[in-house]
C-alpha positions, -999 to 999 in steps of 0.1 A, spaced: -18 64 -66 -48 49 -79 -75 50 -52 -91 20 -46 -108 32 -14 -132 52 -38 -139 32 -67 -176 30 -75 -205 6 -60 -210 -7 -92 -173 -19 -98 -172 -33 -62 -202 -52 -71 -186 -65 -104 -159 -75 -86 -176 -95 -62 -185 -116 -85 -155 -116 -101 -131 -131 -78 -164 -155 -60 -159 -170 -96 -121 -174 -95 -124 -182 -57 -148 -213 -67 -127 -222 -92 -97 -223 -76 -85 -192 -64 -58 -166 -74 -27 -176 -93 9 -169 -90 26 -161 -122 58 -148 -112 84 -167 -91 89 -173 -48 129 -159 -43 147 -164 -12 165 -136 -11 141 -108 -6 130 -107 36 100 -125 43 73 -102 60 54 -133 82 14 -123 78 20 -110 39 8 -143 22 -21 -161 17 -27 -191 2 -37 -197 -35 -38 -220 -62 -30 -217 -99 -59 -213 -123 -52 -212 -164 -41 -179 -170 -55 -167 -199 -31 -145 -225 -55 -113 -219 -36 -120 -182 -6 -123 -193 -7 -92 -216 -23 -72 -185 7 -82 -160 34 -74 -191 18 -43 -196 22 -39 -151 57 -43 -160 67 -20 -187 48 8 -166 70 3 -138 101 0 -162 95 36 -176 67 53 -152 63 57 -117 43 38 -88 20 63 -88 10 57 -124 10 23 -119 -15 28 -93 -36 48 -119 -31 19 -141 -45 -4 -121 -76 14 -111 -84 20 -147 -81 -17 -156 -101 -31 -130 -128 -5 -137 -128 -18 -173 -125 -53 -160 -129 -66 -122 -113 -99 -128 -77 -82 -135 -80 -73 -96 -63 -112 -95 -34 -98 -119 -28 -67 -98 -27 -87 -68 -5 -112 -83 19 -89 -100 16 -60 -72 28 -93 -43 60 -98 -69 69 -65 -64 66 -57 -29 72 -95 -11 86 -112 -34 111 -89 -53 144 -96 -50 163 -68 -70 171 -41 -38 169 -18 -68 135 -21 -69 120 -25 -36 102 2 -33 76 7 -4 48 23 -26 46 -8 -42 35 -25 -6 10 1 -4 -4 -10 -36 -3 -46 -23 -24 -35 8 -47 -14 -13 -52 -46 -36 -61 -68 -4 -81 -44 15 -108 -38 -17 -105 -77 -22 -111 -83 16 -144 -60 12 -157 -79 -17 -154 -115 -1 -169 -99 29 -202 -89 10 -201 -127 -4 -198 -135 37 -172 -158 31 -156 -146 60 -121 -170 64 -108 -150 32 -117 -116 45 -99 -125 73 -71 -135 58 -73 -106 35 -77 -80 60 -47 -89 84 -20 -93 49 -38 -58 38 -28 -45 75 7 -65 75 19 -47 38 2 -13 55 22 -11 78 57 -25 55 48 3 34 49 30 63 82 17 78 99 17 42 82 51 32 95 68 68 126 54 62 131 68 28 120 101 37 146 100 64 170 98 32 157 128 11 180 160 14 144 177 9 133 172 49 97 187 36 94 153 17 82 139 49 48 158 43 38 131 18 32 105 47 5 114 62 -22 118 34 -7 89 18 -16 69 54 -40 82 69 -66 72 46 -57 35 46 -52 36 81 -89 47 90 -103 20 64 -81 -9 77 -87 0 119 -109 -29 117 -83 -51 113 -64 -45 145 -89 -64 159 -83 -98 139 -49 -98 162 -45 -100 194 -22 -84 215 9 -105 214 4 -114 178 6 -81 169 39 -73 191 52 -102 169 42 -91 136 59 -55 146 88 -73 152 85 -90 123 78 -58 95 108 -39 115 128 -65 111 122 -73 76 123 -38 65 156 -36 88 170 -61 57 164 -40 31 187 -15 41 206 -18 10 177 -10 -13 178 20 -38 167 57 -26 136 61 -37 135 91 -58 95 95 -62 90 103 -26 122 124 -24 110 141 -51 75 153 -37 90 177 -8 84 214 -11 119 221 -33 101 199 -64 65 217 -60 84 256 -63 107 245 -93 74 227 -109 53 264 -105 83 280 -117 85 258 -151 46 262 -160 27 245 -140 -12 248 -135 -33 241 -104 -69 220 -103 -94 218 -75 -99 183 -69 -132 169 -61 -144 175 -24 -147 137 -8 -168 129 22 -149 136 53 -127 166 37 -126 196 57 -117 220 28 -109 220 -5 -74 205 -23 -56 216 -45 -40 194 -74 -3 205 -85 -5 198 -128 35 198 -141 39 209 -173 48 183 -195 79 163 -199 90 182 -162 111 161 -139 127 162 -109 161 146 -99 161 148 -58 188 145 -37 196 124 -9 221 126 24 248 106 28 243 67 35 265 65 62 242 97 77 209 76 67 220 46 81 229 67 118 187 78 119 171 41 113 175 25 146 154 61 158 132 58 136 123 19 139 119 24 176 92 53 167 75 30 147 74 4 172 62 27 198 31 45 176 22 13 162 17 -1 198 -1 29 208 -24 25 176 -34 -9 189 -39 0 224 -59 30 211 -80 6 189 -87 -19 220 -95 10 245 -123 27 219 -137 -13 217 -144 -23 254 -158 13 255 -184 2 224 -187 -26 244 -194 -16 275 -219 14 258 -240 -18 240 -240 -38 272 -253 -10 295 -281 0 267 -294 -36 270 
């Protein structure tokens, strides 16, 4: 997906300015409609106000659409990124159009848990820029939604996986996580303890309701199955480039063109058998995250107190 975690200073400066303006003027706008019927996730919303959209806005959010329609969430992603590089101020589109389609969709066929990944992306990069204008209330409520749709996105994602007949499809979690994780650890400590037992409760359960959404063949379709029949049809390798913090080098897969995968999945009465597991697991390391996250703080705390 696009990778808002690295865009450049520049850009997060442009955007900073950016959304102060729409923030001043009223704040970000919701263009598509509130359903029922979709679960609510309680800590995904904030609160905004409609500002005149403009028809470069519109056009931006239609164009949103027709990539999902035909592409996958992964060029969406790459989308995005380009946009607001060209533009800041479509980072209010993409949040608009990228809550519609996480939260607010209401086709099963569509819910797809990358999309709440894209959500949190959106809100973490917009928490950071109202942070540098210290207007610290929307950071706040920025951070702990980014955080909230972080964590939907992990318990949808492991649950798909769980339906792949490709087991090796689980491999995509981690450095699709881990990332986000280490740039959102702050924000375990906007919640306290029993809020954020309640908000697990709350994602698992949510999530819980979607059971009848559609497999989601993009994830299904990165195990290790799709990467051999990819090399086998033409495809070349590139060396992407080395980020702060990586250990060694990685390697990009390039498929030839026009190559697809169509992955398979188990049965639903077999997928439906591992969920209860797997929510409990989620439950369990998400606990452990937080206790982890509190432990390391009194220690900063108690390092600071004894230096003074």
């Amino acid at each position: 997906m696009g990778d808002l975690l690295k865009t450049s200073h520049k850009t997060k400066l442009l955007v900073v300015l950016a959304l102060t303006a729409l923030f001043a003027g009223a704040g970000f706008y919701i263009a598509g409609k509130i359903t029922k019927s979709t679960p609510r996730i309680s800590g995904l919303e904030h609160g905004s106000s409609p500002y005149q959209i403009s028809a470069e806005d519109r056009l931006f959010y239609q164009l949103l659409d027709e990539k999902a329609a035909s592409g996958t969430a992964a060029e969406v992603g790459e989308l995005v990124l380009k946009n607001i590089n060209e533009n800041p101020r479509r980072l209010a589109v993409a949040l608009d159009w990228a809550r519609d389609n996480s939260l607010f969709q209401d086709d099963p066929a569509k819910i797809n848990g990358l999309y709440f990944m894209l959500y949190s992306d959106l809100e973490y990069f917009a928490a950071q820029a109202f942070l540098e204008q210290k207007m610290t209330a929307r950071f706040i409520d920025m951070s702990k939604t980014a955080l909230a749709a972080l964590l939907t996105s992990e318990a949808l994602l492991a649950t798909d996986i769980a339906r792949c007949a490709d087991p090796s499809a689980r491999n995509i979690l981690v450095p699709l996580m881990a990332p986000r994780m280490e740039a959102l650890h702050y924000a375990y400590g906007l919640f306290d303890e029993q809020q954020m037992q309640a908000m697990t409760r709350t994602v698992l359960g949510g999530v819980s309701g979607m059971w009848n959404r559609a497999p989601n063949k993009e994830v299904c379709a990165s195990g290790h199955e799709s990467v051999i029949k990819a090399l086998e049809e033409g495809a070349t390798t590139a060396k992407a480039p080395k980020r702060r913090g990586d250990v060694g080098e990685i390697t990009i897969l390039i498929p030839p063109k026009d190559f697809s995968v169509k992955p398979e999945f188990i049965d639903d009465n077999a997928w439906m058998e591992k969920l209860a597991g797997i929510y409990q697991n989620l439950g369990r390391s998400w606990a452990q995250r937080y206790e982890d996250f509190v432990v390391a703080r009194s220690l900063r705390r108690a390092r600071v107190k004894n230096k003074n």
